[in-house]
ROKELO-711525 format. One record per residue (C-alpha): z, x, y. Coordinates in steps of 0.001 Angstrom, whole numbers, plus 500000, padded with zeros to 6 digits. Example, Ala and Ser with C-alpha at 12.3 -4.5 7.8 and 13.67 -1.06 7.14 Angstrom:
% residues 2
507800512300495500 507140513670498940 
% end
This chain:
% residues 182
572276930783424495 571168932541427453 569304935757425829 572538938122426058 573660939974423223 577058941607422737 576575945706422140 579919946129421000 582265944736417427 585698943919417901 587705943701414368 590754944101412775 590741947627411551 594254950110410361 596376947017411776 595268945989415085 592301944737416663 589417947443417993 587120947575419945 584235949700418400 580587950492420354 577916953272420089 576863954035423830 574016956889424067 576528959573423519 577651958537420244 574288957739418849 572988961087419341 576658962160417557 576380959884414974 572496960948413636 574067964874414362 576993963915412400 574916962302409639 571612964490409638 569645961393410062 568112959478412532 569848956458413936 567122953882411792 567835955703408494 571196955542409050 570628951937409841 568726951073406685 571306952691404726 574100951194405320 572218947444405447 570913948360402239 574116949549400729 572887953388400498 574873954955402724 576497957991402601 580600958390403190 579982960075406325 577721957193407699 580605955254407310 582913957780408803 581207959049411749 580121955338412587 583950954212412785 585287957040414401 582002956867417094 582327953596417490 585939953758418303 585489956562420962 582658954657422273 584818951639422421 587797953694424334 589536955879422401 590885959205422537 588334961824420265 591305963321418708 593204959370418085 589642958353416642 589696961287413960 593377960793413000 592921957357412641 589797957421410627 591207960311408747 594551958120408006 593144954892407047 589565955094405598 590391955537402156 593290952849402273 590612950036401936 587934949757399850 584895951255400543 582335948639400983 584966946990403514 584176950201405655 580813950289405140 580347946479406474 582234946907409325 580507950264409675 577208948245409239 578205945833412229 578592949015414685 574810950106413946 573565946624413778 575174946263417125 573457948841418948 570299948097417184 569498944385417873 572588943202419865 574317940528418008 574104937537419650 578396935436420796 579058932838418605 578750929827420971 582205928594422904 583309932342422464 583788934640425334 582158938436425423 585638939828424772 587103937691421944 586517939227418284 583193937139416528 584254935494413434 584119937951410488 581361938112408563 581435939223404866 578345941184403442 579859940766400308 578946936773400636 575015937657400334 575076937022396829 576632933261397342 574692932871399788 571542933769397651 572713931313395080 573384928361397507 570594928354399227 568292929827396610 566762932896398099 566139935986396454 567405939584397927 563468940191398844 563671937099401131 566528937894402943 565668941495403701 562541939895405035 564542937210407549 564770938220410541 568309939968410921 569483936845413476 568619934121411391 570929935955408514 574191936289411204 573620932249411431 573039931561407847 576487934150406938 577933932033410178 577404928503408932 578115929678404864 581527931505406465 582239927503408554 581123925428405706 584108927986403398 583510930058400592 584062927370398281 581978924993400019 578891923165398371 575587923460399342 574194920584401625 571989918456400145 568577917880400842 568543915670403351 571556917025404974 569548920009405170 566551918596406869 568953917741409615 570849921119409796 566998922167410441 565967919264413006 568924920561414729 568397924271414712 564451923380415924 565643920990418552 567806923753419726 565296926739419563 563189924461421356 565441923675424433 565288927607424735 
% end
């Protein structure tokens, strides 16, 4: 990895892929839009406390920031926010603010512009079970570290097992070796 991080989210969203980033503009919008500053709204939707129009204002923000037409933005938030569930949104909402917040780093052998693989908030609890952590130590890891742990949970498939011990002493040689070479 050579210290970049991407700024934008590109997902599947109301049929098609998008391209979705908060540039300057848009932040200022979105803590107008939301009465909050952009951290707040930050720790509200990673904490699952957000408010509809976090979710709102982030998508349709994050899709003018990412190209689109103000007016297209609203109609197409407007049309297809409540076709989906709600903590669907709010994850993908999530991604924008993480995004311009602390970058999100390519998955490796992936170009800037192709989509990331997805990641699903809704596999923390899994996760929490598999590798035995409690919610208070993953709010505590570093935000990073949880993109790779959802990013090697989401390769390894939801019903996959958890590695054993030793298998995990080598996932961790590994990741050292390679945060090493940095």
């Amino acid at each position: 990895m050579d210290g970049r991080f991407l700024m934008e989210v590109i997902r599947e969203w109301a049929g098609k892929d998008r391209l979705f980033q908060l540039r300057t503009g848009e932040v200022l919008d979105l803590e107008q839009g939301c009465d909050a500053g952009i951290g707040v709204i930050y720790a509200r939707l990673i904490a699952g406390q957000f408010w509809a129009r976090d979710v709102m204002n982030a998508l349709r923000l994050g899709l003018i920031g990412g190209g689109m037409d103000k007016l297209q933005a609203k109609a197409l938030v407007d049309a297809h926010f409540g076709r989906i569930p709600m903590i669907e949104s709010a994850a993908l909402a999530a991604e924008i603010v993480i995004a311009v917040m602390t970058g999100v780093e390519p998955s490796e052998g992936s170009d800037e512009g192709e989509p990331a693989d997805r990641l699903l908030f809704s596999d923390l609890g899994q996760i929490s079970r598999v590798f035995n952590l409690s919610p208070v130590d993953l709010r505590q890891m570093p935000f990073a570290d949880l993109l790779n742990l959802m990013r090697g949970y989401s390769a390894a498939g939801a019903a996959g097992r958890a590695p054993s011990e030793a298998e995990f002493e080598d996932m961790l040689a590994a990741y050292y070796a390679k945060e090493d070479a940095k």
